[in-house]
NUKE-584694 format. One record per residue (C-alpha): x, y, z. Coordinates in nm, 3 decimals, always signed. Example, Ala and Ser with C-alpha at 12.3 -4.5 7.8 and 13.67 -1.06 7.14 Angstrom:
! residues 2
+---------+---------+---------+
:      px :      py :      pz :
+---------+---------+---------+
:  +1.230 :  -0.450 :  +0.780 :
:  +1.367 :  -0.106 :  +0.714 :
+---------+---------+---------+
//
This chain:
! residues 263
+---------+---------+---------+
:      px :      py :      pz :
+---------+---------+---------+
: +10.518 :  +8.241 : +10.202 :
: +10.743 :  +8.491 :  +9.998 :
: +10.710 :  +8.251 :  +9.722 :
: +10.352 :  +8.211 :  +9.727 :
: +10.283 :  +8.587 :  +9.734 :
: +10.493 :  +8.645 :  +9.485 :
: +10.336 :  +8.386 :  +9.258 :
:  +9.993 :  +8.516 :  +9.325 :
: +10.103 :  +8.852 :  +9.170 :
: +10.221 :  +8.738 :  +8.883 :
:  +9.924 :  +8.511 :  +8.843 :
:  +9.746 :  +8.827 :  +8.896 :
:  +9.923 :  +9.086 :  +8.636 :
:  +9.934 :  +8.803 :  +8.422 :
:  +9.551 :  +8.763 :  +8.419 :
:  +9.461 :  +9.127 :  +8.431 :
:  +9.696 :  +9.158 :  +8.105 :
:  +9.533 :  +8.879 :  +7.926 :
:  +9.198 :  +9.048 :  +7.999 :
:  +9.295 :  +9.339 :  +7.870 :
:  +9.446 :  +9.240 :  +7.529 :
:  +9.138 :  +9.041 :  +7.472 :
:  +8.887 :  +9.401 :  +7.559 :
:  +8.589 :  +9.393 :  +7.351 :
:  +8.315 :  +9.538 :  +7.283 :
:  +8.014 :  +9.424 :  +7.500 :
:  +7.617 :  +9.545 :  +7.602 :
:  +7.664 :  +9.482 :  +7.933 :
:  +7.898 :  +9.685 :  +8.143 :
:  +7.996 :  +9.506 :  +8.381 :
:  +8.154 :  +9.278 :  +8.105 :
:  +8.409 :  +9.456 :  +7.840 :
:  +8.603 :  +9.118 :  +7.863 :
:  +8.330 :  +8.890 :  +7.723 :
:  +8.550 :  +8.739 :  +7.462 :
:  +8.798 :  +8.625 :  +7.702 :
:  +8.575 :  +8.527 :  +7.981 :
:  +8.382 :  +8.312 :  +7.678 :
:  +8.689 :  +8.140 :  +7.605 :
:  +8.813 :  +8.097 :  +7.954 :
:  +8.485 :  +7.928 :  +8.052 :
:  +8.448 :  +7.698 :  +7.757 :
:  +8.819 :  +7.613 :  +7.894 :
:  +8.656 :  +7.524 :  +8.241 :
:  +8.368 :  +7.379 :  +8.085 :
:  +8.592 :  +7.120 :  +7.916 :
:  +8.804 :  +7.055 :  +8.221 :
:  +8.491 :  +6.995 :  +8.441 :
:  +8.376 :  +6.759 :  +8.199 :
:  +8.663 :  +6.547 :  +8.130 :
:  +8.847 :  +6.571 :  +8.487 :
:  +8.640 :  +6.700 :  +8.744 :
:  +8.318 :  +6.534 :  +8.670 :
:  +8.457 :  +6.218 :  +8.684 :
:  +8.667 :  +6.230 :  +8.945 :
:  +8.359 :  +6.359 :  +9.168 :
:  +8.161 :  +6.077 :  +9.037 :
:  +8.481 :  +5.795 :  +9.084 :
:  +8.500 :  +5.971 :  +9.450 :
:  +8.136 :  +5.994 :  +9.517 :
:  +8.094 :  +5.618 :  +9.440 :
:  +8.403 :  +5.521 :  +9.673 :
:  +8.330 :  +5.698 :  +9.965 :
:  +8.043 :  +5.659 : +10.202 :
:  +7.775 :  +5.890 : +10.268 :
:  +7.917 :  +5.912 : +10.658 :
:  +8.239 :  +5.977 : +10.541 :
:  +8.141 :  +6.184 : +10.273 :
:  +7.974 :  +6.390 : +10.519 :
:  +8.211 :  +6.408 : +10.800 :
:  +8.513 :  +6.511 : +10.507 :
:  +8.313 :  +6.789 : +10.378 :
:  +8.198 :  +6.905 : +10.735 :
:  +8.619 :  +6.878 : +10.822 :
:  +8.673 :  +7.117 : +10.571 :
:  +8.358 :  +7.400 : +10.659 :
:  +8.491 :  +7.365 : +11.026 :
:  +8.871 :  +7.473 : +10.910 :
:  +8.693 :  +7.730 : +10.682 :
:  +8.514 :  +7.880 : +11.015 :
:  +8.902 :  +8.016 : +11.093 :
:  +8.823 :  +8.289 : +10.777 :
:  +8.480 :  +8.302 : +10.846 :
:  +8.568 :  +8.428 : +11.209 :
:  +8.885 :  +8.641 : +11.111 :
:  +8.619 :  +8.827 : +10.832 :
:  +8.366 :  +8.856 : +11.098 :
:  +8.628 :  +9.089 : +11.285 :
:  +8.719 :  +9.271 : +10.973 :
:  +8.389 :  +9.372 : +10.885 :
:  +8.342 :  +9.482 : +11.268 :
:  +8.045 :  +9.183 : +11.332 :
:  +8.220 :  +9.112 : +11.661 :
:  +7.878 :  +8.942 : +11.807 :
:  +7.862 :  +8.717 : +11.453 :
:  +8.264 :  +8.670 : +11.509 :
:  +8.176 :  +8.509 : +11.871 :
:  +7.914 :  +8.263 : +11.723 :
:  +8.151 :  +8.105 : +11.452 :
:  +8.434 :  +8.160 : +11.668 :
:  +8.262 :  +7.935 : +11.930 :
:  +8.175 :  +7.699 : +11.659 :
:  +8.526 :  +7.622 : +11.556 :
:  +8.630 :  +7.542 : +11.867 :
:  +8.314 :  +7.324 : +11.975 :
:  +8.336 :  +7.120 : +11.627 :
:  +8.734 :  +7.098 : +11.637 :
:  +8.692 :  +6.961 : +12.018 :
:  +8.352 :  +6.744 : +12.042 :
:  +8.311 :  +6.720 : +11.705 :
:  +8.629 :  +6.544 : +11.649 :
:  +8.836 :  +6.784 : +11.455 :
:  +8.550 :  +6.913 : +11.288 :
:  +8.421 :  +6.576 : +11.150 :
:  +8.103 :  +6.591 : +11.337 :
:  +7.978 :  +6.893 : +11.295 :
:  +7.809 :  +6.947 : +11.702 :
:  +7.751 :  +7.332 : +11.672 :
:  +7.486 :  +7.298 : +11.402 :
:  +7.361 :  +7.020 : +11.672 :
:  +7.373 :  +7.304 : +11.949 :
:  +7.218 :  +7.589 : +11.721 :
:  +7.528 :  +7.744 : +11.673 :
:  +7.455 :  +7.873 : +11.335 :
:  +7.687 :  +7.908 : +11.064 :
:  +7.758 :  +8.213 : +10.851 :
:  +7.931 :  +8.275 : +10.497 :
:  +8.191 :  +8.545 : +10.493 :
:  +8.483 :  +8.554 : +10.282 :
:  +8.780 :  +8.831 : +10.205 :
:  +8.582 :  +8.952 :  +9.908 :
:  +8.317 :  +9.027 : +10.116 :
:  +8.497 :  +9.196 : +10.378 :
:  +8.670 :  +9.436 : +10.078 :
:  +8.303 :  +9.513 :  +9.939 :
:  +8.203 :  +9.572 : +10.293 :
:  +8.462 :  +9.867 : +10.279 :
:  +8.344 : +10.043 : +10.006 :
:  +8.584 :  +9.874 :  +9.744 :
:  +8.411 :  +9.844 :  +9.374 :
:  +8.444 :  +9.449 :  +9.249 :
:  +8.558 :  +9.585 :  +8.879 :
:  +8.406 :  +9.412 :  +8.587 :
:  +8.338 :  +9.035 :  +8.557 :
:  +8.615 :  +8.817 :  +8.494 :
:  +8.623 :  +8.431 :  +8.422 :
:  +8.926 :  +8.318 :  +8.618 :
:  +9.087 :  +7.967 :  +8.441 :
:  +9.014 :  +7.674 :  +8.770 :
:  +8.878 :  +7.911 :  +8.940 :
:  +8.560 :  +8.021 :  +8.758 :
:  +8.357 :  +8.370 :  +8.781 :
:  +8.525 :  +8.649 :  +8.972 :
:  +8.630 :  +8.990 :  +8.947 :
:  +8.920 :  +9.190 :  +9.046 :
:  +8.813 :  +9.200 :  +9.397 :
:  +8.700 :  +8.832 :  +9.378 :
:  +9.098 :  +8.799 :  +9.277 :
:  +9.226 :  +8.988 :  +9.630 :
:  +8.937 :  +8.771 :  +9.791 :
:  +9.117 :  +8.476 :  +9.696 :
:  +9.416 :  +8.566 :  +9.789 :
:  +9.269 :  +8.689 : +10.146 :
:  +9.128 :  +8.359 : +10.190 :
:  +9.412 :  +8.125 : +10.104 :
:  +9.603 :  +8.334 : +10.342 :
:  +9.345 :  +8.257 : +10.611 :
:  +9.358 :  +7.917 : +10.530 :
:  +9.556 :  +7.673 : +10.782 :
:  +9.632 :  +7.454 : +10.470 :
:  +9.815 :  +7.731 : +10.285 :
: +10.031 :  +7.682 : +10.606 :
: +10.030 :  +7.223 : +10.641 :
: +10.364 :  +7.121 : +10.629 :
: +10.623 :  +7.426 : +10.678 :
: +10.921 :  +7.309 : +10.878 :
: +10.967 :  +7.037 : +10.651 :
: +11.088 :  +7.056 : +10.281 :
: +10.928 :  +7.230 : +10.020 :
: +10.819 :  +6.947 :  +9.812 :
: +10.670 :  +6.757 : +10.138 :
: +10.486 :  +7.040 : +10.214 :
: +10.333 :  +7.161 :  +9.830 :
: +10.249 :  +6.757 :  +9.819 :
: +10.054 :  +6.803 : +10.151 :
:  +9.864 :  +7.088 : +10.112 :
:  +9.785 :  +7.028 :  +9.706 :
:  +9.627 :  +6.684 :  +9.851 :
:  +9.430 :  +6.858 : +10.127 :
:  +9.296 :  +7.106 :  +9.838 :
:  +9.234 :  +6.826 :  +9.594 :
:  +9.022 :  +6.631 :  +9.827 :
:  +8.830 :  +6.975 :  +9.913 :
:  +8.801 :  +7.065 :  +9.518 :
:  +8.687 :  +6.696 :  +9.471 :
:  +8.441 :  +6.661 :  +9.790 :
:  +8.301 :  +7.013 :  +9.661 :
:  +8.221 :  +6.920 :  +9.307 :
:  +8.066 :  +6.589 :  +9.427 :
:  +7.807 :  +6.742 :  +9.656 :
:  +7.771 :  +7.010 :  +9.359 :
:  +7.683 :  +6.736 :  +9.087 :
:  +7.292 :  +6.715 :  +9.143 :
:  +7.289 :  +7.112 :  +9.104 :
:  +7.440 :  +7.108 :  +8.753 :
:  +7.101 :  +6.984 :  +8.600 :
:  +6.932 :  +7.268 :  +8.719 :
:  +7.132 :  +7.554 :  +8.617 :
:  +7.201 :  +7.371 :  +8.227 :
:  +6.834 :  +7.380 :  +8.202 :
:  +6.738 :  +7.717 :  +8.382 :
:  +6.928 :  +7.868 :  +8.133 :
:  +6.913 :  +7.999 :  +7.754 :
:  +7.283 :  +8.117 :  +7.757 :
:  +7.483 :  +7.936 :  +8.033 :
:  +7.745 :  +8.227 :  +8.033 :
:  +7.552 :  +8.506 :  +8.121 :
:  +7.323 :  +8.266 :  +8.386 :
:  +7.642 :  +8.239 :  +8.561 :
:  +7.763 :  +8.619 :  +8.543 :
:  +7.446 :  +8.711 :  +8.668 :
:  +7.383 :  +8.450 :  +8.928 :
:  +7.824 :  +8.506 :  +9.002 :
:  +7.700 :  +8.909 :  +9.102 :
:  +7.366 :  +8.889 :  +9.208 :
:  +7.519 :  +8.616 :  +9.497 :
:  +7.850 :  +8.874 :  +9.566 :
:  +7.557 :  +9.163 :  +9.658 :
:  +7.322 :  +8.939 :  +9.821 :
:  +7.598 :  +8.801 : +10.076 :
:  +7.796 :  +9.202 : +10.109 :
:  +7.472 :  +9.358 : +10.216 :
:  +7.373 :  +9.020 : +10.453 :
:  +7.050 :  +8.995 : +10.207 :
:  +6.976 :  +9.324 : +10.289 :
:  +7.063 :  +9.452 :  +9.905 :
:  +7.001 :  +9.887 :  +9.878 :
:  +6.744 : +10.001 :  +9.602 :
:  +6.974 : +10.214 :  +9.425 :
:  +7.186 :  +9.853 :  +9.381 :
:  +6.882 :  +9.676 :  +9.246 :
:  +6.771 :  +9.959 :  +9.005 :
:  +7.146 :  +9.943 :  +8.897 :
:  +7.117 :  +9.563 :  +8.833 :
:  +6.788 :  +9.644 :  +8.674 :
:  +6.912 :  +9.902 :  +8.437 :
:  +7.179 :  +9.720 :  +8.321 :
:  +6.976 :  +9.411 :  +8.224 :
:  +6.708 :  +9.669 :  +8.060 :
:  +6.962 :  +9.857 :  +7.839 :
:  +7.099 :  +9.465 :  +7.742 :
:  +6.736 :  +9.392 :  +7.661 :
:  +6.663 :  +9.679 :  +7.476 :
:  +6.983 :  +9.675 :  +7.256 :
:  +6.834 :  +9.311 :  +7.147 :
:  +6.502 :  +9.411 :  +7.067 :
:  +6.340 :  +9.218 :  +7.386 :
:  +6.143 :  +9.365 :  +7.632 :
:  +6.244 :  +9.408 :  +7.954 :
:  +6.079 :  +9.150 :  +8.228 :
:  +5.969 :  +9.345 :  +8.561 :
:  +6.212 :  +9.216 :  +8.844 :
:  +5.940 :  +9.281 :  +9.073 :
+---------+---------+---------+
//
C-alpha cells in the first residue's frame, strides 16, 4: 500500500509539472494547459484506436451477451463498495442505506454481483465517486487536465482517482501472497473492467465524433458540465450556469461568433 501511495504521488507531481512547463496561452479559463492536454489526447486518441478499440471489439465478439452482461454488472456491484463509502462522506446516509443494501443483495442472490437482483427489486442505483465527495466539500476542481490512460480530469479528478482506487477491493486482490502474484491479479481484474467498459462504450463513439466540430473541446465541456451535473445531484446553482455561460460567451466573442442562448 506504501508503494502504491507513493507511486501515485509521483505520478501526480510528475503530471502537475508537465502541465505546467507546457502553460499556454488559452480563451478559455478553465484551460491554460491546452497545448498539453491537445497532445496528451491525440496520445489517447491513438492508443484507443490501435489497442483499445480492438481489443473491445476482439472481446465483444468472444464473449456472450449473458456473460457480457453479468461481467460488467460484477464489476458495478464491487463499485457499489465506493458508491456507499461516498454516500457517507457526503452525509447522504438514507442514499448510503439504498446502495449499501444493494451490494449486499447482488453479492448474495445475485451471485457475487453477476445478476444484478436489486435493480430487479427497485433498489436503485446511484453514481458517486471521491471527486464528487471533494466538490461536495467546497473543494475547486482546478483547471482541465487531459490525464495520459486516463482521459479528462482535473486536479481534483486526480485525488478522485486516487480516493476511488483506494475504495476499490481490487486495489486490495491478492495481498498475503507475493508481490508479483498479486500486481498480476489485480492488473487482470482492471484489464477486463477497462476492456468490458470500452466495449459497451463502442456504439457511443459515433455519436460524439459527429456531434462535434472540435472533438477536444466537446469533451472538456461535456468532461465539466457531467462533474457539476453529478456534485449538485442535477440540481446545478444559477450562479454555476451563468459561470459556464460566460465562459463559453467570452470564447465566442474572442472568435468573432455569436454567442448561442443556453436557454
Amino acid at each position: 500500500m506504501r508503494k502504491f501511495e507513493k507511486l501515485t504521488k509521483c505520478a501526480v507531481l510528475g503530471l502537475a509539472a508537465l502541465a505546467a512547463g507546457c502553460a499556454t496561452t488559452s480563451l478559455d479559463k478553465r484551460d491554460p494547459y491546452e497545448s498539453w492536454n491537445r497532445d496528451v489526447q491525440d496520445f489517447n486518441d491513438g492508443l484507443d484506436d490501435y489497442v483499445m478499440k480492438p481489443v473491445a471489439k476482439g472481446y465483444q465478439w468472444i464473449t456472450p451477451t449473458f456473460v457480457d452482461r453479468g461481467i460488467t454488472n460484477f464489476f458495478s456491484n464491487l463499485g457499489d463498495i465506493g458508491v456507499t463509502i461516498n454516500d457517507l462522506l457526503q452525509g447522504k446516509v438514507v442514499q448510503s442505506g439504498q446502495d449499501g443494501a444493494r451490494f449486499l443483495v447482488n453479492t448474495t442472490a445475485g451471485v457475487a454481483g453477476f445478476v444484478d437482483v436489486a435493480s430487479m427489486i427497485d433498489l436503485q442505483k446511484h453514481n458517486e465517486d471521491f471527486d464528487q465527495t471533494l466538490g461536495y466539500w467546497g473543494l475547486s476542481s482546478g483547471p482541465y487536465l487531459v490525464l495520459p490512460l486516463f482521459g479528462p480530469s482535473s486536479p481534483r479528478g486526480i485525488g478522485g482517482l486516487v480516493g476511488d482506487a483506494a475504495m476499490n477491493p481490487i486495489s486490495y486482490v491478492g495481498l498475503g501472497v507475493s508481490s508479483g502474484v498479486s500486481t498480476a491479479i489485480s492488473g487482470g481484474l482492471f484489464g477486463v473492467n477497462a476492456a468490458d467498459t470500452r466495449a459497451d462504450n463502442l456504439s457511443n463513439e459515433k455519436i460524439a465524433t459527429e456531434a462535434a466540430v472540435d472533438r477536444y473541446d466537446f469533451f472538456k465541456n461535456a468532461y465539466f458540465q457531467q462533474r457539476e451535473y453529478l456534485i449538485h445531484d442535477g440540481k446545478v446553482p444559477q450562479d454555476k450556469e451563468h459561470e459556464q455561460f460566460d465562459i463559453e460567451k467570452e470564447f465566442d466573442e474572442q472568435n468573432n461568433l455569436a454567442p448561442v442562448n443556453p436557454y
